[in-house]
N, CA, C and O of each residue as an XYZ file, in Angstrom:
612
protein
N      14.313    -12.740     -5.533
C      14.292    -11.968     -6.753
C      15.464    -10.999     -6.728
O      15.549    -10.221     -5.778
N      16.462    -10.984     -7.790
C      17.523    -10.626     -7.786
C      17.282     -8.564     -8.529
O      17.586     -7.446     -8.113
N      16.589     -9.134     -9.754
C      16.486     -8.534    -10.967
C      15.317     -7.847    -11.110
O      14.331     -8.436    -11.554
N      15.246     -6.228    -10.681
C      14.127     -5.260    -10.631
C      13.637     -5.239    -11.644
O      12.594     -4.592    -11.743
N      14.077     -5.809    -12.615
C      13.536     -5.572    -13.934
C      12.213     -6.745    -14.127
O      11.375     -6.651    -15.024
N      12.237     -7.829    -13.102
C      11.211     -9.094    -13.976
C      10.089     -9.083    -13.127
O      10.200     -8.362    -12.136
N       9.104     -9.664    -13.258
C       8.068     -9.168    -12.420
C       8.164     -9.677    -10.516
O       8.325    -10.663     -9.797
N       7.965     -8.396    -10.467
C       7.865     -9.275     -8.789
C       7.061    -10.130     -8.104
O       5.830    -10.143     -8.131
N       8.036    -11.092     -7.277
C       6.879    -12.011     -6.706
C       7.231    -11.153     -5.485
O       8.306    -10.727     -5.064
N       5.301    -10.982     -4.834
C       4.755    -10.276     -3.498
C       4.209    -11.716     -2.598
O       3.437    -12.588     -2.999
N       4.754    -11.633     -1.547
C       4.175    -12.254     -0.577
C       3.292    -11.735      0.589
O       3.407    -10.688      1.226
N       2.671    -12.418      0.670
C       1.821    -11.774      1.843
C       1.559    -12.280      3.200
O       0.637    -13.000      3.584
N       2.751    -11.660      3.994
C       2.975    -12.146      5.243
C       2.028    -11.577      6.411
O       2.007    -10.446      6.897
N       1.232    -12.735      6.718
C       0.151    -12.165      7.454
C       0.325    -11.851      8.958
O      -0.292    -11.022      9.626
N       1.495    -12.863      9.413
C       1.837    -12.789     10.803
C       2.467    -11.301     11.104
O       2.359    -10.812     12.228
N       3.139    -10.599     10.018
C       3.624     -9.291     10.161
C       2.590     -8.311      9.566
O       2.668     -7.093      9.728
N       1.780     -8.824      8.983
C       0.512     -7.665      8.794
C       1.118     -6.979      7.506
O       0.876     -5.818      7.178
N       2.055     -7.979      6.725
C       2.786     -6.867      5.696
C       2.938     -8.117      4.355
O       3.159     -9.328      4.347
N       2.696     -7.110      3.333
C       2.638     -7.687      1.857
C       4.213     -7.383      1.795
O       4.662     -6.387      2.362
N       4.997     -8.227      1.123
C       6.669     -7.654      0.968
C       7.205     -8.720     -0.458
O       6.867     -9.809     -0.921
N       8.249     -7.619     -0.781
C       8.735     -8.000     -2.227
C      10.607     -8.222     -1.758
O      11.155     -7.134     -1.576
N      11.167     -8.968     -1.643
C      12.355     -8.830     -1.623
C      13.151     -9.011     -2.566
O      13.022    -10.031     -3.243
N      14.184     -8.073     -2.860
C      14.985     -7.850     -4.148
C      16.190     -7.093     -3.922
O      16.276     -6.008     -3.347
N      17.320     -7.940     -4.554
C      18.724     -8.002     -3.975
C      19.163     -7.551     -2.723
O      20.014     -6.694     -2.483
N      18.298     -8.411     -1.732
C      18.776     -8.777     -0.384
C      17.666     -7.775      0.083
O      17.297     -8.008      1.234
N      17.131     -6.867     -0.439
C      16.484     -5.659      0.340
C      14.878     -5.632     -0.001
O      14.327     -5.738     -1.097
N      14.362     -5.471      1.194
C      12.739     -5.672      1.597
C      12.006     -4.426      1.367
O      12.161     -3.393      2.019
N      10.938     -4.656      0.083
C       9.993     -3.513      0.167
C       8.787     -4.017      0.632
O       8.394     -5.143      0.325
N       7.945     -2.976      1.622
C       6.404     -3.624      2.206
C       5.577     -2.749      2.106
O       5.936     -1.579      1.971
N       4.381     -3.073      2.145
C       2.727     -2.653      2.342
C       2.414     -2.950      4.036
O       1.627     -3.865      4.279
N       2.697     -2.595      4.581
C       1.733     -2.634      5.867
C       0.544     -2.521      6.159
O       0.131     -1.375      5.982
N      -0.291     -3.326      6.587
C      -2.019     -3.057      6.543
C      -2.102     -3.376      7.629
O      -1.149     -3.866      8.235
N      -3.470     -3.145      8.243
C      -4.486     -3.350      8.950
C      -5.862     -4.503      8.846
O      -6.850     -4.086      8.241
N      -5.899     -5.490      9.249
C      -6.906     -6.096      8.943
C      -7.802     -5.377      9.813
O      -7.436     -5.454     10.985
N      -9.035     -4.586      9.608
C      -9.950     -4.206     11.062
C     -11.380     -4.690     10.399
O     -11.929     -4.049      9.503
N     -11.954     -6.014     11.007
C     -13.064     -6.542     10.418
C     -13.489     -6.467      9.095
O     -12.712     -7.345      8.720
N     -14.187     -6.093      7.870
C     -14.045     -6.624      6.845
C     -13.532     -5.694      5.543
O     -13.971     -5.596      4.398
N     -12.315     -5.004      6.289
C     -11.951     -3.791      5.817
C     -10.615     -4.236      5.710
O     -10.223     -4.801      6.731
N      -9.523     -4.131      4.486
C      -8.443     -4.330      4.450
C      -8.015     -2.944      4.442
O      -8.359     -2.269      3.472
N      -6.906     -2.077      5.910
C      -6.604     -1.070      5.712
C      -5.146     -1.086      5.164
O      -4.412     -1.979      5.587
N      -4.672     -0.227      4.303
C      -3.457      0.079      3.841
C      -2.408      1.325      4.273
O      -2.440      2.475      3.835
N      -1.329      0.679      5.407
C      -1.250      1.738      6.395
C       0.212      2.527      5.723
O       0.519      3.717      5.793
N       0.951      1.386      5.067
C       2.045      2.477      4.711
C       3.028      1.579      3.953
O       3.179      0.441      4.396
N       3.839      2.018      2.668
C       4.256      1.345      1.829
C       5.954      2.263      1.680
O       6.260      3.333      1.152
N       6.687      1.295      2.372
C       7.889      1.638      2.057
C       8.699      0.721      0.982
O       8.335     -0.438      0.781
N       9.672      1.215      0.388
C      10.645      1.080     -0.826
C      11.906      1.980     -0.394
O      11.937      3.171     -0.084
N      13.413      0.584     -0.510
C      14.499      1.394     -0.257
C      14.571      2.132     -1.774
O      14.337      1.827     -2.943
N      15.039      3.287     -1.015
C      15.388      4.249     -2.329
C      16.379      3.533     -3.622
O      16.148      3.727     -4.815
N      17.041      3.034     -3.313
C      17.763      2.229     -4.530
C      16.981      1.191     -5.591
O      17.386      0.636     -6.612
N      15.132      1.162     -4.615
C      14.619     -0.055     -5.806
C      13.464      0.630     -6.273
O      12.673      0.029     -7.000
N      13.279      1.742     -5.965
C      12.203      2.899     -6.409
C      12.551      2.830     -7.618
O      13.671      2.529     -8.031
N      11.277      3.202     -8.462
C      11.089      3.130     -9.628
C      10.597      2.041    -10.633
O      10.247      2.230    -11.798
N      10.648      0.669     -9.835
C      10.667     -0.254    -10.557
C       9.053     -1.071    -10.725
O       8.785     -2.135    -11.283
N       8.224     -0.165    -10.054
C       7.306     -0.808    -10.096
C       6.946     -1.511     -8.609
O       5.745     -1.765     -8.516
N       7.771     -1.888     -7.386
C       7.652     -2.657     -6.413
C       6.005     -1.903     -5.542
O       4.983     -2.512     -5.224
N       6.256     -0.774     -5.420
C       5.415     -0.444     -4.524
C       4.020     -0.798     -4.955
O       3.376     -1.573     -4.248
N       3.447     -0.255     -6.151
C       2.391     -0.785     -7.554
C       2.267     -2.260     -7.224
O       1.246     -2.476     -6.571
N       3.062     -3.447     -7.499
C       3.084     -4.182     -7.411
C       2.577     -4.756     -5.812
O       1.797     -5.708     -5.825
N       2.971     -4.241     -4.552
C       2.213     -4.180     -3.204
C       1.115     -3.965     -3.170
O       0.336     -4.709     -2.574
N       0.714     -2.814     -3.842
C      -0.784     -2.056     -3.865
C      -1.563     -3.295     -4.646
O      -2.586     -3.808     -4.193
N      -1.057     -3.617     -5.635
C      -2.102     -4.505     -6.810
C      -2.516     -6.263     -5.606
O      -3.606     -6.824     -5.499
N      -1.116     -6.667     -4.899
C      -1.488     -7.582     -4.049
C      -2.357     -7.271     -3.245
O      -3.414     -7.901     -3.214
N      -2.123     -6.273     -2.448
C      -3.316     -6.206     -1.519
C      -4.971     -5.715     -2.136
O      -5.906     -6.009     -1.391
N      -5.236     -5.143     -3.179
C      -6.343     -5.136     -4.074
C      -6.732     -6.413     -4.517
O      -7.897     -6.443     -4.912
N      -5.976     -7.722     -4.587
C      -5.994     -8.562     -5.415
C      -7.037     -9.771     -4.065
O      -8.082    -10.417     -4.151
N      -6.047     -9.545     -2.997
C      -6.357    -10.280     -1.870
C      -7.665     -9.579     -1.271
O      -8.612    -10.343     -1.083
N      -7.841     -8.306     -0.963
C      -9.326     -7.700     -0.986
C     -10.931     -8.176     -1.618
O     -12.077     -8.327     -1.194
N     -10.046     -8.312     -3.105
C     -11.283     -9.005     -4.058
C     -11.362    -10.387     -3.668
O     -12.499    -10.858     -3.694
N     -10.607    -11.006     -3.381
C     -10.724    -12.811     -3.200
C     -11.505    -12.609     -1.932
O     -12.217    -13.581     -1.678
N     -11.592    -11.426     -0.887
C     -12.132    -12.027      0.128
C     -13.162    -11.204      0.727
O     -13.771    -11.253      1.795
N     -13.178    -10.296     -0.454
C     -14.428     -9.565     -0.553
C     -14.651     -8.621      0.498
O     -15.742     -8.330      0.990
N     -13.189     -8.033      0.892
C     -12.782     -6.961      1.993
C     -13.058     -5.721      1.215
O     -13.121     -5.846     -0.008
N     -13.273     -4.268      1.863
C     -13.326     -3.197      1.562
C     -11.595     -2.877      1.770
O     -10.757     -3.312      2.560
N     -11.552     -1.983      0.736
C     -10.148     -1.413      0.987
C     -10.071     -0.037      1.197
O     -10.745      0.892      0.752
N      -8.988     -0.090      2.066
C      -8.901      1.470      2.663
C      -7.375      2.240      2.586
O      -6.489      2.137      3.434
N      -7.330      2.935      1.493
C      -5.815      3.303      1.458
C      -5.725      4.520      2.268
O      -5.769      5.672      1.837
N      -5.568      4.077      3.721
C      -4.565      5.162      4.279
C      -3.380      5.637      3.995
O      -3.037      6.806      4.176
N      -2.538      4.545      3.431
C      -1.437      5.093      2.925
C      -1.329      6.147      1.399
O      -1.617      5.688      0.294
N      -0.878      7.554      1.606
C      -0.559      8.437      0.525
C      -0.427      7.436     -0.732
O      -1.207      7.325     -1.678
N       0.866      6.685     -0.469
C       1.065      6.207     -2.271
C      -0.127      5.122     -2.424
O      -0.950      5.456     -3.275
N      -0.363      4.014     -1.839
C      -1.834      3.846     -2.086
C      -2.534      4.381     -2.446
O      -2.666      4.031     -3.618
N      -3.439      5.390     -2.133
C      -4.422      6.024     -2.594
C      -4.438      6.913     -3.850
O      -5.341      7.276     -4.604
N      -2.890      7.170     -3.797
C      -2.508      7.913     -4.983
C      -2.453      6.493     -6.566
O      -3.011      6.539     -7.662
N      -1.602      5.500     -6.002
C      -1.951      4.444     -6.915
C      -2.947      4.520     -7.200
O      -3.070      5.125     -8.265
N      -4.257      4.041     -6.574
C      -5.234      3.270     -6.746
C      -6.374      4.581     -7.766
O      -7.359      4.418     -8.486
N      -5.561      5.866     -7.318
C      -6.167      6.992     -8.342
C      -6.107      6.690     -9.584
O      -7.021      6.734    -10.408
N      -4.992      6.369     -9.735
C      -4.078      6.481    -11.490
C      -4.515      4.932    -12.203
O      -4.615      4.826    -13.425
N      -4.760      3.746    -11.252
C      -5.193      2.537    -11.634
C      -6.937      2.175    -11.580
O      -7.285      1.060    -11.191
N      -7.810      3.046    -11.935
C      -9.263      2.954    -11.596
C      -9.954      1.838    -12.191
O     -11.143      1.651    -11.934
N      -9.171      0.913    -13.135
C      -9.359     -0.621    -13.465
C      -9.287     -1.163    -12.089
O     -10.291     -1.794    -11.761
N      -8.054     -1.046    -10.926
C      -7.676     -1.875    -10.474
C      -8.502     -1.839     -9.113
O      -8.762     -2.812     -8.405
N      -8.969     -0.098     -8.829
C      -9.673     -0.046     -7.979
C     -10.968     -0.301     -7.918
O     -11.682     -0.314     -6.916
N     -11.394     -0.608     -9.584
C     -13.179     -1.098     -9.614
C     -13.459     -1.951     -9.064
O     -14.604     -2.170     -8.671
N     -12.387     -2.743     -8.864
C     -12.400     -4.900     -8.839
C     -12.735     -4.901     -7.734
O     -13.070     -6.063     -7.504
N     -12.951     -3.924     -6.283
C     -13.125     -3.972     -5.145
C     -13.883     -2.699     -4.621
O     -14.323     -1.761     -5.284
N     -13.912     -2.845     -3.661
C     -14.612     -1.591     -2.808
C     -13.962     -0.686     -2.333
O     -13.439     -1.096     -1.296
N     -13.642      0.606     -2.585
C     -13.232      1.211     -1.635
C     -13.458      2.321     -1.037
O     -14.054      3.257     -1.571
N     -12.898      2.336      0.407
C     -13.354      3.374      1.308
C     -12.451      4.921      1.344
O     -11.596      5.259      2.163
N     -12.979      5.690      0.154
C     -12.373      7.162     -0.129
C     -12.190      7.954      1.080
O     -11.114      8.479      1.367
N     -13.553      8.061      1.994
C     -13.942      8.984      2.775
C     -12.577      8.409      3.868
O     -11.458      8.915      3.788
N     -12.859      7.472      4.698
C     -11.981      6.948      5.172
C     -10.606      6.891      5.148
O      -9.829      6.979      6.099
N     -10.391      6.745      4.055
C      -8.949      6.963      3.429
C      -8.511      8.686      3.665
O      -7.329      9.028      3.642
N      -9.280      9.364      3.817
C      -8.931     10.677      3.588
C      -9.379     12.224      2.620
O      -9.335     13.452      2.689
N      -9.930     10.788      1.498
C     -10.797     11.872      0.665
C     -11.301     12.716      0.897
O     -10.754     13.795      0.666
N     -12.752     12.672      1.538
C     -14.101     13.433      1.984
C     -14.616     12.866      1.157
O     -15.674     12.650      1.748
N     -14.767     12.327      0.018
C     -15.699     11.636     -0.468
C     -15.918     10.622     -0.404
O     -14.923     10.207      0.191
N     -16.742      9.511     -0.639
C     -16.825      7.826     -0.659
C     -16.976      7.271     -2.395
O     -17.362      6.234     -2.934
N     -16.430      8.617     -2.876
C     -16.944      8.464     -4.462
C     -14.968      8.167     -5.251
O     -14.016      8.702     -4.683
N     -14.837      7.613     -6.050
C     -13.362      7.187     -6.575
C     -13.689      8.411     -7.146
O     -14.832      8.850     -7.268
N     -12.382      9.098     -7.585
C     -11.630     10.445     -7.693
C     -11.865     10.386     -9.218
O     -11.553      9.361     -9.825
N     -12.354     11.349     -9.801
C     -12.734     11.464    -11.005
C     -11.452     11.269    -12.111
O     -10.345     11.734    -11.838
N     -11.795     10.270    -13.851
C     -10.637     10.476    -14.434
C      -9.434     11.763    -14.634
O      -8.237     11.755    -14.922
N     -10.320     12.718    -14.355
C      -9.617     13.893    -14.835
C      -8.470     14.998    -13.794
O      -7.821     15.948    -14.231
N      -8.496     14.624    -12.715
C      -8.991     14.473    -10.905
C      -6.598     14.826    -11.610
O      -5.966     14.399    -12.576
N      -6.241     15.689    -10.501
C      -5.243     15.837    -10.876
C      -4.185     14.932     -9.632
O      -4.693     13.966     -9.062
N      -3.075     15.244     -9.378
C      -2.656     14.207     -8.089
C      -2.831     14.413     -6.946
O      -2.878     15.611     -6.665
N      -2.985     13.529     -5.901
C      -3.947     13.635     -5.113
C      -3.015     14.890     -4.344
O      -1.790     14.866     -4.467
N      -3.602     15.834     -3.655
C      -2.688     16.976     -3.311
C      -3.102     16.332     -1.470
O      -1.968     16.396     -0.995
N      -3.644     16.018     -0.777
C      -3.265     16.100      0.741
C      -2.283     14.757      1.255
O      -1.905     13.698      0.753
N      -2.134     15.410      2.443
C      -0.977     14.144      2.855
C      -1.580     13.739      4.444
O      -2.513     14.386      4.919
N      -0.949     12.623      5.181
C      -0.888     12.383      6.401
C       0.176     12.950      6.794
O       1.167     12.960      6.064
N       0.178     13.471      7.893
C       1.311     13.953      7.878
C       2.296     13.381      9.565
O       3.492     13.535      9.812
N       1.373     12.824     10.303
C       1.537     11.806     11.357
C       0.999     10.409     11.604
O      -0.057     10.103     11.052
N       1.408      9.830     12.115
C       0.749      8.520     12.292
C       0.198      8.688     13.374
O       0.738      8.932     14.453
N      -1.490      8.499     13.013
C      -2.439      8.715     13.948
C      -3.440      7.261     14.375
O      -3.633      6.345     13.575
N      -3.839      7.285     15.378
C      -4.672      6.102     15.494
C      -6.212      6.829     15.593
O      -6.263      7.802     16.345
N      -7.074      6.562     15.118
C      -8.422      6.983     15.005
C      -9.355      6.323     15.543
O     -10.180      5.789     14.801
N      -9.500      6.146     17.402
C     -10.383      5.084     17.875
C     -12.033      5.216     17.379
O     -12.866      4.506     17.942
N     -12.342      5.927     16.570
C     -13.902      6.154     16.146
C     -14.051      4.529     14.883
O     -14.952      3.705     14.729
N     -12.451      4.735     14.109
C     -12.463      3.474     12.906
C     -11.930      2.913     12.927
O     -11.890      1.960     12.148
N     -10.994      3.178     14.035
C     -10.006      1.631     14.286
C      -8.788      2.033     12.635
O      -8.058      1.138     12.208
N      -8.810      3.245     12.061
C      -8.012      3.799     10.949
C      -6.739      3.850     11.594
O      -6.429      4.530     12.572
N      -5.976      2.983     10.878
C      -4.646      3.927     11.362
C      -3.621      5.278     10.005
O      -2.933      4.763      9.123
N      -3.664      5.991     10.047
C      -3.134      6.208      8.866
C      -1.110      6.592      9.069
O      -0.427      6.786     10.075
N      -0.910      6.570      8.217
C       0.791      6.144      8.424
C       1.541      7.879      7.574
O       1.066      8.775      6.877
N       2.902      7.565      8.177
C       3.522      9.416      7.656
C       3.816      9.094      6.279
O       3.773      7.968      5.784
N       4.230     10.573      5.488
C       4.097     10.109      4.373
C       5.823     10.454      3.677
O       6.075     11.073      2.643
N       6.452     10.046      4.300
C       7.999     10.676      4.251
C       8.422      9.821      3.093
O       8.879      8.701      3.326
N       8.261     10.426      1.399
C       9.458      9.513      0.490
C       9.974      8.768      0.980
O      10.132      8.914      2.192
N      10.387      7.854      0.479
C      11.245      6.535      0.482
C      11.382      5.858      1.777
O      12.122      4.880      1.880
N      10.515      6.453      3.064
C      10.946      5.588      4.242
C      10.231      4.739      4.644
O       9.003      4.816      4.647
N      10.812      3.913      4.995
C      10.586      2.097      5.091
C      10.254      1.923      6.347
O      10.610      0.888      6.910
N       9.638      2.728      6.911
C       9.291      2.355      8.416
C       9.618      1.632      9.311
O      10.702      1.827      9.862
N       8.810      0.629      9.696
C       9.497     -0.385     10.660
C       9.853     -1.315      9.970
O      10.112     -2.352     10.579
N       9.998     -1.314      8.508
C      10.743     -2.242      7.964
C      12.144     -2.890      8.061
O      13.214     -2.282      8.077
N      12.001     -3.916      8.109
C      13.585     -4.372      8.739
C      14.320     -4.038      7.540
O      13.671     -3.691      6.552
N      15.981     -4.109      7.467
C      16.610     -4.314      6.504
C      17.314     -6.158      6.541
O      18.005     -6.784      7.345
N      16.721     -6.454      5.312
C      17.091     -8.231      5.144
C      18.758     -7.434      5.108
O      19.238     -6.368      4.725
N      19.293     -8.895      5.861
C      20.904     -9.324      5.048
C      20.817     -9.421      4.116
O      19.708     -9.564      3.602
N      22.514     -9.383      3.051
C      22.783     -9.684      1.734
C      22.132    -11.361      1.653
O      22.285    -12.208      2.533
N      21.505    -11.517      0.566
C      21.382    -12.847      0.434
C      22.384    -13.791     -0.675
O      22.625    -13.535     -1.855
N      22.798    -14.807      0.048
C      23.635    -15.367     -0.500
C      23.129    -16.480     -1.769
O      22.067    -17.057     -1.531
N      23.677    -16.747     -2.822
C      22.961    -17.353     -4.355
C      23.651    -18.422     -4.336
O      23.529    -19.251     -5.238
């Protein structure tokens, strides 16, 4: 996919544990967690040059999409996750998800009126009580995301 503008095709690469959109040569991902029948959502990077376009949304909606087909609970550890899945409460009905877990304190979806989500992760922690991992929440960084080569047309 060349062209940020058309809809993205998301793949979902399971051997890397990562949903990814590639677009003009450069890789945006969802990193998750499979931990038994819980799809966790650990951290969603986008190079700053393809922000805006919808890619990350488009990660979040795959892994919601793949949740419902398999009838996983979802768990947005990741900030923009959870912050998505606030603003999309169509998208978060279609499945289950785990608020408290995620960070909320509640197990209840964040009310329409509910303003943006104000806390953050602020390290990447491992949580041996849930097997949670939750991921940092640094704008635009792509974590262990590789950078693809230019791709040639």
């Amino acid at each position: 996919m060349d062209d940020v503008t058309s809809a993205p095709q998301v793949t979902d690469n399971q051997a890397a544990a990562r949903f990814e959109i590639v677009s003009g040569g450069r890789l945006a991902g969802l990193r998750y967690r499979r931990v038994g029948r819980r799809l966790v959502l650990v951290h969603t990077g986008v190079p700053p040059e393809l922000e805006g376009h919808g890619l990350g949304g488009a990660l979040v909606a795959a892994a919601v999409d793949r949740a419902a087909r398999e009838g996983l609970t979802v768990v947005p550890a990741c900030p923009f996750a959870r912050q998505w899945l606030e603003r999309h409460a169509d998208a978060a009905a279609t499945v289950t998800v785990d608020w408290t877990a995620a960070g909320r304190g509640t197990s209840q979806p964040p009310a329409e009126t509910a303003g943006p989500f104000a806390s953050a992760v602020s390290r990447a922690t491992q949580d041996p009580a849930t097997a949670l991992v939750t991921s940092p929440d640094t704008p635009g960084d792509v974590g262990d995301l590789p950078a693809l080569p230019a791709m040639n047309r």
